[in-house]
C-alpha positions as YAML, in Angstrom:
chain: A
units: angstrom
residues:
- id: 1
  name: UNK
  ca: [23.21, -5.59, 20.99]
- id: 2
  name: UNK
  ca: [22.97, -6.31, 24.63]
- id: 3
  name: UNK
  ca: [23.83, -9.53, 26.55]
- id: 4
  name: UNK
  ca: [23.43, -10.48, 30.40]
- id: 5
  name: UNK
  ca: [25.20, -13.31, 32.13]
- id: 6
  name: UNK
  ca: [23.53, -15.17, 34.27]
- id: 7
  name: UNK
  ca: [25.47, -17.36, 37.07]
- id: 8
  name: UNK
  ca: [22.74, -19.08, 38.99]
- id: 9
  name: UNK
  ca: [24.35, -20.00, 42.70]
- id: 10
  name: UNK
  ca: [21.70, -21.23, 45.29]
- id: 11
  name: UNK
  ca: [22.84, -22.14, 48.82]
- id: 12
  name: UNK
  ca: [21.41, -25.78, 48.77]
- id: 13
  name: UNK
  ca: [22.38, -28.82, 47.14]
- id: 14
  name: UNK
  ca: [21.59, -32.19, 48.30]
- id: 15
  name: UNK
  ca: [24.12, -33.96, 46.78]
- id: 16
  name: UNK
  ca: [27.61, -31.84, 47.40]
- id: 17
  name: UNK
  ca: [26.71, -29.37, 50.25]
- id: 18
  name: UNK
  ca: [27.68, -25.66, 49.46]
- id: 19
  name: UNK
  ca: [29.19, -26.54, 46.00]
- id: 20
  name: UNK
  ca: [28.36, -23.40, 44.25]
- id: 21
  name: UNK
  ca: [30.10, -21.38, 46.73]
- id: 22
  name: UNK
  ca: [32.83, -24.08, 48.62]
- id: 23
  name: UNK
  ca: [36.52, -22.87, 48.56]
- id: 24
  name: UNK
  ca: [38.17, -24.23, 45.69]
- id: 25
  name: UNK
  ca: [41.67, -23.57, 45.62]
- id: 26
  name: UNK
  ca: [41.44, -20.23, 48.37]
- id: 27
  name: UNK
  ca: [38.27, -19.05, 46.23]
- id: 28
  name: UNK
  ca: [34.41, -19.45, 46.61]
- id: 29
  name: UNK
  ca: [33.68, -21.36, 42.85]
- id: 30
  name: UNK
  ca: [31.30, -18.41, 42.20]
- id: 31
  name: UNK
  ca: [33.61, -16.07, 41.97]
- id: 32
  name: UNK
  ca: [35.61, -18.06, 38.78]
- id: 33
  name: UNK
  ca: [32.20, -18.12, 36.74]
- id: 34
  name: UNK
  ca: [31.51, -14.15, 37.42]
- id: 35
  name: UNK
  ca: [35.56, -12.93, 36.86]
- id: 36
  name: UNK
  ca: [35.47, -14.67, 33.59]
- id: 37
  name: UNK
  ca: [32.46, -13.26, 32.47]
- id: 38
  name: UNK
  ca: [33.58, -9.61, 33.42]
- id: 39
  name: UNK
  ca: [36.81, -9.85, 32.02]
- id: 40
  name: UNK
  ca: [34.81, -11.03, 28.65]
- id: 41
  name: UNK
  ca: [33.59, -7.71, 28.25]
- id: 42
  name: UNK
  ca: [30.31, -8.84, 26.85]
- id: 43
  name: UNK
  ca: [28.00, -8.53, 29.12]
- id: 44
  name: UNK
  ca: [26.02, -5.52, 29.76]
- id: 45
  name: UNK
  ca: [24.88, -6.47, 32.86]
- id: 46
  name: UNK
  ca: [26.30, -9.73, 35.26]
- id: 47
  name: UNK
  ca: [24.01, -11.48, 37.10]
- id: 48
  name: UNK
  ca: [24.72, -13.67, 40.46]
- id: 49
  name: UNK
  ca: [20.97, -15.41, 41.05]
- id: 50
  name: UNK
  ca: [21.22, -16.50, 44.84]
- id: 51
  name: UNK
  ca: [18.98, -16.12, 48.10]
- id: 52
  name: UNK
  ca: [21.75, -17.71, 50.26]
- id: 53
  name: UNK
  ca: [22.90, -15.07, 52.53]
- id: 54
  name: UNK
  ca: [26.62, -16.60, 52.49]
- id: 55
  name: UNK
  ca: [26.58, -16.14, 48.80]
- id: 56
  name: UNK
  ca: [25.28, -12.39, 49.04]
- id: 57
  name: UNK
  ca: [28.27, -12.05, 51.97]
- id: 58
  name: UNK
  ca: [30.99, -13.15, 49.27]
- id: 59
  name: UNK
  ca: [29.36, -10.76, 47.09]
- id: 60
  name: UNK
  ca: [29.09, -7.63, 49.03]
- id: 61
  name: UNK
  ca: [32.83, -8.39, 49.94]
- id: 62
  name: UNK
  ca: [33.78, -8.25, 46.47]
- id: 63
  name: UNK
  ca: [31.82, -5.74, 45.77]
- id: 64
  name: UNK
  ca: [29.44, -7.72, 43.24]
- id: 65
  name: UNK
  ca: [26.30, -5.74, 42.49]
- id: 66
  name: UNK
  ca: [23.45, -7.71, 44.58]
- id: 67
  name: UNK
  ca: [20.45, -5.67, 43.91]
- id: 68
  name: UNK
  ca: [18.68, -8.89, 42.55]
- id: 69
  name: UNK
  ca: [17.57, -11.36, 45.43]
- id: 70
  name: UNK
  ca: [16.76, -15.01, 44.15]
- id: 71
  name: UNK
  ca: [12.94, -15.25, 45.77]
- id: 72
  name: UNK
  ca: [12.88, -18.32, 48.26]
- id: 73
  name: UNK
  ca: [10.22, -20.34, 45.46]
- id: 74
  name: UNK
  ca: [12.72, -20.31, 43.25]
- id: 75
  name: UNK
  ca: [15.75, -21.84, 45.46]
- id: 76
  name: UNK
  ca: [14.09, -25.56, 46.15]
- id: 77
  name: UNK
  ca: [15.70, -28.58, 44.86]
- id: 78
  name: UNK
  ca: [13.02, -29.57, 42.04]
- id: 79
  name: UNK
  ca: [13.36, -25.55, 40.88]
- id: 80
  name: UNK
  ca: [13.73, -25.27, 37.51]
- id: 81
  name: UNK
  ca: [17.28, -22.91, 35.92]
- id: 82
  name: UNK
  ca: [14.14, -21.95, 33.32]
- id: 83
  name: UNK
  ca: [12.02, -20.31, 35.92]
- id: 84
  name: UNK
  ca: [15.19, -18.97, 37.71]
- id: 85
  name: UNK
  ca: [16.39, -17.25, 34.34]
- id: 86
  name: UNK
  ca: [12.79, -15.59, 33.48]
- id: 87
  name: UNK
  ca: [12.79, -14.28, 37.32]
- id: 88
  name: UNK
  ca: [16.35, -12.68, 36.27]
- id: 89
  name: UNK
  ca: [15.14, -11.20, 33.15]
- id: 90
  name: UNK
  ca: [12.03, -10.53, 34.12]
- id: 91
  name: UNK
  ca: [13.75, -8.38, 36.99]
- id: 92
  name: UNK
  ca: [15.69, -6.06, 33.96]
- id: 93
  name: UNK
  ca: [12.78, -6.43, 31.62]
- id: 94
  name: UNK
  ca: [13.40, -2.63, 30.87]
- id: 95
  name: UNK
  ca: [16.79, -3.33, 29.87]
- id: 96
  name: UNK
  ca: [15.89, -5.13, 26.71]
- id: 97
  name: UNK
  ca: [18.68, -7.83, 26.91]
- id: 98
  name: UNK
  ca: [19.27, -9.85, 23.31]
- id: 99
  name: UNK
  ca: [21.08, -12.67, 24.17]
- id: 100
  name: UNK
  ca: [21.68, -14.21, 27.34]
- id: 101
  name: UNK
  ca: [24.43, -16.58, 28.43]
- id: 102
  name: UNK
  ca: [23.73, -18.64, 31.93]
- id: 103
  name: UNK
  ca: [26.96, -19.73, 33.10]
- id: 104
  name: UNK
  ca: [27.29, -22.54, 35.75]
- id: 105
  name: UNK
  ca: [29.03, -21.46, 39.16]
- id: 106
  name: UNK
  ca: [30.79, -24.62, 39.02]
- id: 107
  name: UNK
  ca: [32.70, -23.89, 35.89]
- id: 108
  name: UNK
  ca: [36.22, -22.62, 37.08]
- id: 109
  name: UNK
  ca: [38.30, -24.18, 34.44]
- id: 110
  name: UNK
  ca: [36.19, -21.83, 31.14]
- id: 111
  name: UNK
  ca: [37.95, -18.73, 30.69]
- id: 112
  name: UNK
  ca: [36.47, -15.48, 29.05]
- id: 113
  name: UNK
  ca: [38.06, -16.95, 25.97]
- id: 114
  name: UNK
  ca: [35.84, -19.69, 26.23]
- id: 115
  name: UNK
  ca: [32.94, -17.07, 26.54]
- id: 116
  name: UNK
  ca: [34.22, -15.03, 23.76]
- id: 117
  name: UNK
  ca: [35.03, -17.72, 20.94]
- id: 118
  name: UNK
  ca: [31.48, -19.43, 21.78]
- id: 119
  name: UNK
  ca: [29.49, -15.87, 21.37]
- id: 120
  name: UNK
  ca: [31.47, -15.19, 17.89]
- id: 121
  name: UNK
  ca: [30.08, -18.49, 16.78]
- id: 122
  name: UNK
  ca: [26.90, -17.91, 17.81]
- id: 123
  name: UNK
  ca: [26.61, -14.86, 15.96]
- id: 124
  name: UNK
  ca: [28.51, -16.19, 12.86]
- id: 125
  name: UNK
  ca: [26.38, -18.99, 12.38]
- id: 126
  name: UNK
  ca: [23.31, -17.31, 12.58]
- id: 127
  name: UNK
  ca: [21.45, -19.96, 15.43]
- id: 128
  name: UNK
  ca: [19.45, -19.39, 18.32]
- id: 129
  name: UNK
  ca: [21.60, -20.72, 20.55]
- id: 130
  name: UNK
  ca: [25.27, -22.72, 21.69]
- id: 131
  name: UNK
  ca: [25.68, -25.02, 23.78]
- id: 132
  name: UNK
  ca: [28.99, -25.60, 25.52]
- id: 133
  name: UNK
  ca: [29.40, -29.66, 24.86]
- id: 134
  name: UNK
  ca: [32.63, -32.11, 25.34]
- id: 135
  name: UNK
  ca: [33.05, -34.95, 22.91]
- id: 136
  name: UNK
  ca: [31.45, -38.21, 25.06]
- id: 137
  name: UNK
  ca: [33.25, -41.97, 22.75]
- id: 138
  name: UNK
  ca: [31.13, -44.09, 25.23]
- id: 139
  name: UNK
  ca: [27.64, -43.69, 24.02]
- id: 140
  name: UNK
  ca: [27.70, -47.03, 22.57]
- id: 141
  name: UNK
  ca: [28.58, -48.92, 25.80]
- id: 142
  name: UNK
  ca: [25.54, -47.69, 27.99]
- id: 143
  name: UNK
  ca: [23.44, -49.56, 29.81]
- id: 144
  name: UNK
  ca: [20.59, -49.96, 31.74]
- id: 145
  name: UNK
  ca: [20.05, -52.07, 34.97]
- id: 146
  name: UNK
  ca: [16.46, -53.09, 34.90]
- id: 147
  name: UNK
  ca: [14.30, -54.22, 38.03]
- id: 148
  name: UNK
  ca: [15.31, -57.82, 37.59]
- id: 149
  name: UNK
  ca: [18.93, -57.26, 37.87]
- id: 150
  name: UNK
  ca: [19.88, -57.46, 34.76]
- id: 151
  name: UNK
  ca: [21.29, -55.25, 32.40]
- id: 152
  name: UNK
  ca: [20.17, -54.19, 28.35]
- id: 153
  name: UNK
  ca: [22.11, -51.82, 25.94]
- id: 154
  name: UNK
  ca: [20.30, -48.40, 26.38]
- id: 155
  name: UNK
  ca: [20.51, -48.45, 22.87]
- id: 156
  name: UNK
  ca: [20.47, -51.46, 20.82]
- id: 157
  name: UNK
  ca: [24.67, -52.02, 19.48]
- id: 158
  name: UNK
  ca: [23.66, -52.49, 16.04]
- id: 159
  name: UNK
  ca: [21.05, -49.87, 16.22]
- id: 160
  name: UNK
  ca: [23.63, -47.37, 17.81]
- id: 161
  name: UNK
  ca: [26.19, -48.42, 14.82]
- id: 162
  name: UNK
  ca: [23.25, -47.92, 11.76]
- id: 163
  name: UNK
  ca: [22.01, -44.40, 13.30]
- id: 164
  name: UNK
  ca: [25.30, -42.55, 14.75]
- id: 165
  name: UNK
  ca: [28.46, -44.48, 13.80]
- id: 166
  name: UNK
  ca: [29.30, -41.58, 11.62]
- id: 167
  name: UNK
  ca: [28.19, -38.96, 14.29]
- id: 168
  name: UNK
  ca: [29.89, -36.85, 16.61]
- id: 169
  name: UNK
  ca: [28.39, -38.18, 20.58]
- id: 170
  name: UNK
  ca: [28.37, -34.87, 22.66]
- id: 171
  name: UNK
  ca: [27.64, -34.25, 26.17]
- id: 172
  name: UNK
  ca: [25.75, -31.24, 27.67]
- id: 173
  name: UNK
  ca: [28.50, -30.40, 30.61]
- id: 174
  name: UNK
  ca: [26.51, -27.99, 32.24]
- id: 175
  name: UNK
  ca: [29.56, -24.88, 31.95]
- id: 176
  name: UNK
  ca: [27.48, -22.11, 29.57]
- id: 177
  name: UNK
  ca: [24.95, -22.07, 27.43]
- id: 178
  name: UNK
  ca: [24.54, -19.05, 25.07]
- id: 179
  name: UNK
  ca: [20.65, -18.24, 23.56]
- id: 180
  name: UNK
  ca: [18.71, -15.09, 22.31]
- id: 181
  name: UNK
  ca: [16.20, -13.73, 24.96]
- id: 182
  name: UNK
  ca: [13.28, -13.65, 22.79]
- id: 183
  name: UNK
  ca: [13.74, -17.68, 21.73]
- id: 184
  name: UNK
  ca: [14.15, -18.06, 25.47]
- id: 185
  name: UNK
  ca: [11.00, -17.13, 26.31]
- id: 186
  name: UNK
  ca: [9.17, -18.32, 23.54]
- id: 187
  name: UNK
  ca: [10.83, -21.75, 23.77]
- id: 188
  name: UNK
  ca: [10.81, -21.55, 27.45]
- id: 189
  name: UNK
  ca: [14.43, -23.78, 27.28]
- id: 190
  name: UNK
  ca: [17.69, -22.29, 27.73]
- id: 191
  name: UNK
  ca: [18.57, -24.95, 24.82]
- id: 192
  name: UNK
  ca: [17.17, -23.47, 21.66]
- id: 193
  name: UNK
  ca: [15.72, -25.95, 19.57]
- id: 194
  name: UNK
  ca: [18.26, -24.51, 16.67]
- id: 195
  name: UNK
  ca: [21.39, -24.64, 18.74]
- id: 196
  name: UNK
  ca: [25.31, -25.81, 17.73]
- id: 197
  name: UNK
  ca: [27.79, -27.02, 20.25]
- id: 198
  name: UNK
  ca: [31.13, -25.68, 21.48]
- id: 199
  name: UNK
  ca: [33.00, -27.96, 21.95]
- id: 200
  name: UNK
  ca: [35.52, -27.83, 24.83]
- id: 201
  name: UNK
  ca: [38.26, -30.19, 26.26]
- id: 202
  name: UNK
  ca: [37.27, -32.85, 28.68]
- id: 203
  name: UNK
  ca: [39.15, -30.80, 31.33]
- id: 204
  name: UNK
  ca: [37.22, -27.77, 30.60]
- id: 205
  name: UNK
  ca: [33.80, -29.72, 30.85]
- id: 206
  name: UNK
  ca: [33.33, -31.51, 34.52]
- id: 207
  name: UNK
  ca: [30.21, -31.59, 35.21]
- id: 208
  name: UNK
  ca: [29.99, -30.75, 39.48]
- id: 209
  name: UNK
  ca: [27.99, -33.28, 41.13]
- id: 210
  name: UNK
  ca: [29.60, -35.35, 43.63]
- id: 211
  name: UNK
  ca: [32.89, -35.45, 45.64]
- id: 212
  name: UNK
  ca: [34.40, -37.52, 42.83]
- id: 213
  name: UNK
  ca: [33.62, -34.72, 40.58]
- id: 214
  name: UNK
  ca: [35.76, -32.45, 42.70]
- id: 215
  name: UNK
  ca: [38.20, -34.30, 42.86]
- id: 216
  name: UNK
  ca: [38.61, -34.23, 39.09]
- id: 217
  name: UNK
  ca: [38.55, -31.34, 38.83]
- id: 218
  name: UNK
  ca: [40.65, -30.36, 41.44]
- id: 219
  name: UNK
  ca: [42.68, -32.89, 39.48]
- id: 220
  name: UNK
  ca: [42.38, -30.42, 36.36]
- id: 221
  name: UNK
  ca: [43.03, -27.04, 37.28]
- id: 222
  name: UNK
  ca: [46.08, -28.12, 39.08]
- id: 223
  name: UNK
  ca: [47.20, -29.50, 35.90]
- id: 224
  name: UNK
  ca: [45.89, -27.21, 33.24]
- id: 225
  name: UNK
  ca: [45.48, -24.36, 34.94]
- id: 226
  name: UNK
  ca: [48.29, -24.12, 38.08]
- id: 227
  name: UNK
  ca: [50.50, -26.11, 35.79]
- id: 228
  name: UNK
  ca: [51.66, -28.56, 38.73]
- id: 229
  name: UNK
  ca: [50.99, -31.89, 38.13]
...
């Protein structure tokens, strides 16, 4: 069985400039996804997807195999991590990869643990796919502001109560998502349609957006990871 990692890392981002490869704590974020995944020992093959030429520098310097060169169509804004991933594997299509994991270059906090424990699930529960997820106990108090002002229950509160009271609410955090290569491209989601969660710790599941985000998680790995707050 073979498995490839891929850690998608474009230069752009509208919203928090540089974040896939920003310093965080002396380190370019990258570089936390990709060590994690090596010292997993899962992969056959670890892929960094990037055209930014800063990105490839950090790589080179670490000596990180960049043979693979994100093409330019594929590094917009409204480009989708689908297309990116078929590009990768597409690339190695002589490799014959099973399963492949994509693994967010904002995820510093995951461990190879995290990437072990989720990939012995996957294959123990016999699904096409796991998602890693972190428990979200506000569903019920979401709302919508519509055009007038005003604001409505995204879901109705007595609806929400009849259909998921008894439910576990998860959230997609955007740290790894495990599937098999063939339901990837037959699907054409890196979500398989028969996927479980795994479910990690809030700290464990920030989802990088915005400078509040980083904060957080600065916030986190000081805490759960440096052991200083």
């Amino acid at each position: 069985m073979k498995n490839i990692a891929i850690i998608p890392a474009r230069g752009g981002s509208k919203r928090l400039p540089k974040k896939n490869y920003d310093l965080f704590f002396g380190k370019p974020l990258f570089l936390y996804s990709y060590e994690s995944a090596i010292k997993s020992k899962l992969f056959d093959k670890v892929v960094i997807s990037t055209e930014s030429s800063e990105v490839r520098k950090i790589m080179k310097d670490n000596n990180i195999n960049d043979e693979y060169i994100r093409p330019d169509n594929l590094a917009n804004d409204d480009s989708s991590l689908i297309d990116v991933c078929i590009d990768v594997l597409e690339f190695y299509r002589t490799e014959e990869f099973n399963n492949m994991c994509m693994i967010w270059a904002t995820s510093p906090i995951i461990d190879e643990n995290d990437l072990i424990n989720s990939f012995n699930q996957f294959n123990e529960s016999k699904v096409d796919g796991i998602v890693a997820c972190t428990e979200y106990t506000h569903a019920h108090d979401l709302v919508v502001q519509d055009d007038d002002n005003l604001i409505s229950p995204l879901i109705n509160y007595n609806k929400f109560n009849e259909l998921y009271s008894n439910k576990k609410i998860l959230f997609d955090c955007g740290a790894f998502s495990w599937i098999k290569v063939q339901t990837f491209f037959n699907e054409r989601n890196w979500v398989a349609n028969k996927a479980i969660p795994y479910i990690l710790p809030h700290y464990k599941g920030v989802d990088l957006d915005t400078v509040e985000d980083f904060e957080l998680l600065s916030f986190y790995y000081k805490k759960y990871v440096l052991k200083e707050v």
